[in-house]
C-alpha positions in Angstrom: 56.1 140.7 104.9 53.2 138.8 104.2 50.5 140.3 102.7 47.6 138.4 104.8 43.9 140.0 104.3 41.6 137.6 106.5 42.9 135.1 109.3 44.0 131.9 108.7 41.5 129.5 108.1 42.5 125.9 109.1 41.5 123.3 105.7 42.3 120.2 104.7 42.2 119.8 100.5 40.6 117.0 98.4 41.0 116.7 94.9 38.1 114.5 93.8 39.1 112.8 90.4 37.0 110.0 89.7 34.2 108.9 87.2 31.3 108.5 89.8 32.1 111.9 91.3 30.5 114.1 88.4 27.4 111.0 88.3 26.1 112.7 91.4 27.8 115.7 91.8 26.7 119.5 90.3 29.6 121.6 92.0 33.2 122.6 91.0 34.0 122.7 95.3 32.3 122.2 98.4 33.3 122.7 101.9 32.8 119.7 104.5 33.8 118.9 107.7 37.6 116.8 108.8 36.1 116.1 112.5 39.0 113.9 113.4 41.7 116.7 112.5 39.2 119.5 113.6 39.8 121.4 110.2 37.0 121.9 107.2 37.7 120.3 103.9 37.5 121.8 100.7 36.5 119.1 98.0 37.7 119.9 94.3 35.3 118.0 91.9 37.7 117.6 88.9 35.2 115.8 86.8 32.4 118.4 86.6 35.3 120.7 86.4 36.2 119.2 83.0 33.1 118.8 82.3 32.1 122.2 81.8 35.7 124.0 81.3 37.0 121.6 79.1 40.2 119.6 79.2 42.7 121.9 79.2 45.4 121.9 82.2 45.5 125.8 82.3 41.9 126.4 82.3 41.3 124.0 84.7 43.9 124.8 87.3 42.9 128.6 87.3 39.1 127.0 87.8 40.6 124.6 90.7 42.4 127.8 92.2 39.3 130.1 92.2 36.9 127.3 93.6 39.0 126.3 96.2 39.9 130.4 97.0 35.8 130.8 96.9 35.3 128.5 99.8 38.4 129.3 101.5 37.2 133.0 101.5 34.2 131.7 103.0 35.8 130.0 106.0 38.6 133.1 106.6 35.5 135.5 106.6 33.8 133.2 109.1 37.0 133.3 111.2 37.5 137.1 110.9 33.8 137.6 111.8 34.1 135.1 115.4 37.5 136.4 116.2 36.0 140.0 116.1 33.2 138.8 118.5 30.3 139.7 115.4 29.0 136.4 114.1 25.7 135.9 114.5 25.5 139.9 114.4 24.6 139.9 110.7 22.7 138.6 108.8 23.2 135.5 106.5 22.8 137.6 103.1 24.6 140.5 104.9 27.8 137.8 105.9 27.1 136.5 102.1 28.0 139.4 100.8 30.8 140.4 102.7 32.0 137.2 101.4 31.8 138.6 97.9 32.9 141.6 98.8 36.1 140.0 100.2 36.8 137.7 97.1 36.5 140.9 94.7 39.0 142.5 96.7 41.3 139.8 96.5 40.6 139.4 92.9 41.6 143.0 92.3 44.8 143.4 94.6 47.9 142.0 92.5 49.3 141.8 96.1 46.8 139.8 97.8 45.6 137.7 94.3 49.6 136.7 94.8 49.7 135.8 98.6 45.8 133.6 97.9 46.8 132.5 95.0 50.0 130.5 96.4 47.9 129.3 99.4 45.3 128.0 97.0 48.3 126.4 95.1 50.1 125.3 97.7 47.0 123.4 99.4 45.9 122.0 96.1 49.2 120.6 95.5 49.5 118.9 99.2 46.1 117.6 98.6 44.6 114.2 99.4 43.6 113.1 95.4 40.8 110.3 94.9 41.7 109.6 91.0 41.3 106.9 88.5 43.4 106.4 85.6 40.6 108.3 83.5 42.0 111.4 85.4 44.9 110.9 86.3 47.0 112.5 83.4 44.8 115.3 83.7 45.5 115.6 87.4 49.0 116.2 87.0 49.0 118.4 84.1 46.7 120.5 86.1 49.1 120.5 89.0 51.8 121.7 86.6 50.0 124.4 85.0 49.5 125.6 88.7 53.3 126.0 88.7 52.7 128.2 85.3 50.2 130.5 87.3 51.5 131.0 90.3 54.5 132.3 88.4 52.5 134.9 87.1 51.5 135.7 90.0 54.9 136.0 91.9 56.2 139.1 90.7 53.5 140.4 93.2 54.5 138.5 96.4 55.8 140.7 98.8 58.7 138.4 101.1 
């Protein structure tokens, strides 16, 4: 059974892992727009990740997972909020913070930090990657240490 807590949100993943990326860049992730696949993209700034994290693969993967499950929250909640026929309803603090209130809860529930969590994983590993041989290493150790979390997250996952 899954454990599903907001719709499905429709995203395609970009791991940015290049030197002129944290030049110009302040953001861990930010959500754009894939027009030609009619999807939103999350962008992963692996740089400015590093940058304030530090370098290692574990830190940074759970840092990857929680920014791209922040935006992702973000689109679901959109979703949930058009499908019930109430966007544009609320406010924008008020649909903020039933973002928030929505990540919390997902953060709290082993069940659903299990089912997000291997979304988050799964979408960061299929990911488009922009990298340079600066990152690259890094890239894939971080890909690996995902492998590391979600397994402590699986005991959770309800099948």
């Amino acid at each position: 059974m899954k454990q599903q807590f907001l719709p499905e949100a429709q995203v395609t993943t970009i791991i940015w892992a290049d030197e002129d990326r944290d030049e110009v860049s302040k953001w861990f992730a930010a959500q754009g727009d894939d027009l030609k696949n009619q999807r939103a993209t999350i962008e992963i700034n692996l740089p400015r990740i590093i940058k304030v994290k530090g370098d290692k693969p574990q830190e940074v993967a759970l840092q990857m997972i929680d920014s791209w499950l922040a935006i992702y929250i973000v689109l679901a909640t959109r979703q949930d909020l058009i499908d019930k026929q109430v966007r544009g309803w609320l406010s924008a603090e008020a649909e903020t913070e039933l973002q928030a209130a929505n990540f919390k809860v997902i953060k709290a529930s082993p069940i659903l930090w299990s089912f997000y969590c291997e979304k988050a994983v799964n979408h960061l590993k299929e990911s488009q990657s922009y990298k340079t041989e600066k990152y690259r290493k890094l890239l894939d150790g971080c890909l690996k240490a995902m492998d590391d979390i979600l397994m402590e997250a699986r005991p959770f996952i309800c099948v």
